[in-house]
C-alpha positions in Angstrom: -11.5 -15.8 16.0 -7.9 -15.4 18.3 -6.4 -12.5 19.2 -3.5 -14.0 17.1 -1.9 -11.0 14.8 -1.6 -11.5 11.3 1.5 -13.5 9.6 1.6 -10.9 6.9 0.9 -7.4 5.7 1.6 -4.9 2.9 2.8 -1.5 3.5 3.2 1.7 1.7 7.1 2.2 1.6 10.2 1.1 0.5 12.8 -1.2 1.7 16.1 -1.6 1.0 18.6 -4.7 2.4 22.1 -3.0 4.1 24.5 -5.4 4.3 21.9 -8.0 4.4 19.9 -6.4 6.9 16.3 -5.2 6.0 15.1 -1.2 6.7 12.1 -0.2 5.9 11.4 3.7 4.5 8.1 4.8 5.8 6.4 8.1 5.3 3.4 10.4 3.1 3.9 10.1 -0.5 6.6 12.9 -1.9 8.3 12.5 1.8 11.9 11.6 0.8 11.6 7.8 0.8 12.4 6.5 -2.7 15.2 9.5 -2.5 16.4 8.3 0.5 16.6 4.6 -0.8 18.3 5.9 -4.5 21.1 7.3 -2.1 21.5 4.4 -0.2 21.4 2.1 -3.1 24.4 4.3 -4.7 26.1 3.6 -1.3 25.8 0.3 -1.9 22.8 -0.9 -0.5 20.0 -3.7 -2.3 16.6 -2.6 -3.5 13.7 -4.8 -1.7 11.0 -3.2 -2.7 9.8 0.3 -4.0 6.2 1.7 -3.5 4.3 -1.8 -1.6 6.5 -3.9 0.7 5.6 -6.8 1.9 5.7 -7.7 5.8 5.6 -11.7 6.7 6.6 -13.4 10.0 8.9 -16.1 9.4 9.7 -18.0 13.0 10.4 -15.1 15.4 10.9 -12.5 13.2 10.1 -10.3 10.0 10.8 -10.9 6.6 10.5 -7.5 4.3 10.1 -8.3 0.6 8.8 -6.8 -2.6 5.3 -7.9 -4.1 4.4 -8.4 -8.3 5.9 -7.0 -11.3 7.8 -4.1 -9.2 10.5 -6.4 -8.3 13.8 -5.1 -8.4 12.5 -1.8 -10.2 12.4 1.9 -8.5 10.4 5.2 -9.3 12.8 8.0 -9.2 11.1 11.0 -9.7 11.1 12.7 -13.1 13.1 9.9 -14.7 10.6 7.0 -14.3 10.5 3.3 -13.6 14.4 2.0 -13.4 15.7 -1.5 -12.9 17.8 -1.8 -9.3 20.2 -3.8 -7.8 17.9 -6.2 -5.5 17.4 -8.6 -3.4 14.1 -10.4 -2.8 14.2 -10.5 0.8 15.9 -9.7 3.8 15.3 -9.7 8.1 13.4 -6.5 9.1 15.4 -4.7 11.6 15.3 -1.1 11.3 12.2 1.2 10.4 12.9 4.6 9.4 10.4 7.3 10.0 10.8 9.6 6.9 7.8 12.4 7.6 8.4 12.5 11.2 10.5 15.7 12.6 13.9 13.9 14.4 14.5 14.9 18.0 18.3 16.4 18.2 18.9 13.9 20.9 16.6 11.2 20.7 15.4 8.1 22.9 15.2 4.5 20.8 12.1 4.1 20.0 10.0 0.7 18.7 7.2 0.5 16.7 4.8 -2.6 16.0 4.3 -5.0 13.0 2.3 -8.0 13.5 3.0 -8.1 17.0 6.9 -7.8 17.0 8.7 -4.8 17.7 11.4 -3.4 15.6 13.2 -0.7 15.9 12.6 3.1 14.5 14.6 6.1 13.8 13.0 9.4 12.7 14.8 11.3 9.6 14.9 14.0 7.5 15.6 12.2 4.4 16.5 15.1 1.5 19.6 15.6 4.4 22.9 14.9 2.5 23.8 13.0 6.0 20.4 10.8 5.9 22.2 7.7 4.6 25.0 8.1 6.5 22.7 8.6 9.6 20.4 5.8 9.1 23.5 3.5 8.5 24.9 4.2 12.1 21.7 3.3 13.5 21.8 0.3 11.5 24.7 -0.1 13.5 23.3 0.4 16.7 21.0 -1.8 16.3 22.9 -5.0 14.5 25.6 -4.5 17.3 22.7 -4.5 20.3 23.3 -0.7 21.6 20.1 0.4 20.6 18.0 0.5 23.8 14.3 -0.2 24.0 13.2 2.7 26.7 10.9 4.5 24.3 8.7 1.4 22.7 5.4 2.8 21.0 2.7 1.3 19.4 2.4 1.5 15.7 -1.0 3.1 14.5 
């Protein structure tokens, strides 16, 4: 047995493809993130997956997509299962940390998935501004300003 990490995983969350660019929603169940991604999807943005995402390393970096007969369908809360816009995959780049308090002036931080580190923003995601703030950090991080000083080991 190597050391080797793993070339895919599944994860609680949702993800959503901004522009082409994959973010992934993490937190508890009830924390914001299908909210979060309904917003961001009526901004615009491409379901990936809702509920089970799927994690794979393709080359150098990760893939997010959706797994089964979820595909390109969302829970929203009190309406029920609902057919999205979607994509079936797109780069990982950005993680957002959805049950995590934010710092008022925080320090990038990285987090681990099968041995690569992506970026990770924490938010408060019933916010009005959440979609508005996790798209400048998309920003950040597509246009190379988002520093890696505070990298952190997922789990």
């Amino acid at each position: 047995m190597s050391g080797a990490p793993p070339r895919s995983e599944a994860l609680h969350g949702t993800a959503v493809s901004i522009g082409g660019t994959g973010v992934l929603l993490l937190g508890a169940p009830g924390s914001g993130k299908s909210d979060l991604a309904l917003r961001l999807i009526d901004r615009g943005a491409l379901l990936i997956a809702d509920d089970l995402v799927l994690l794979g390393v393709h080359g150098e970096a990760i893939r997010l997509s959706g797994t089964g007969n979820m595909t390109g369908r969302m829970e929203i809360r009190g309406i029920g299962l609902c057919g999205m816009p979607h994509v079936d995959n797109a780069p990982f780049r950005l993680a957002a940390l959805c049950d995590l308090p934010p710092e008022r002036l925080p320090t990038p931080e990285h987090r681990r998935w099968l041995g690569i580190a992506v970026p990770a923003v924490r938010l408060a995601p019933f916010e009005a501004s959440a979609p508005v703030k996790l798209e400048w950090a998309l920003r950040a991080v597509v246009d190379g300003t988002f520093t890696t000083s505070k990298e952190r080991a997922f789990r």
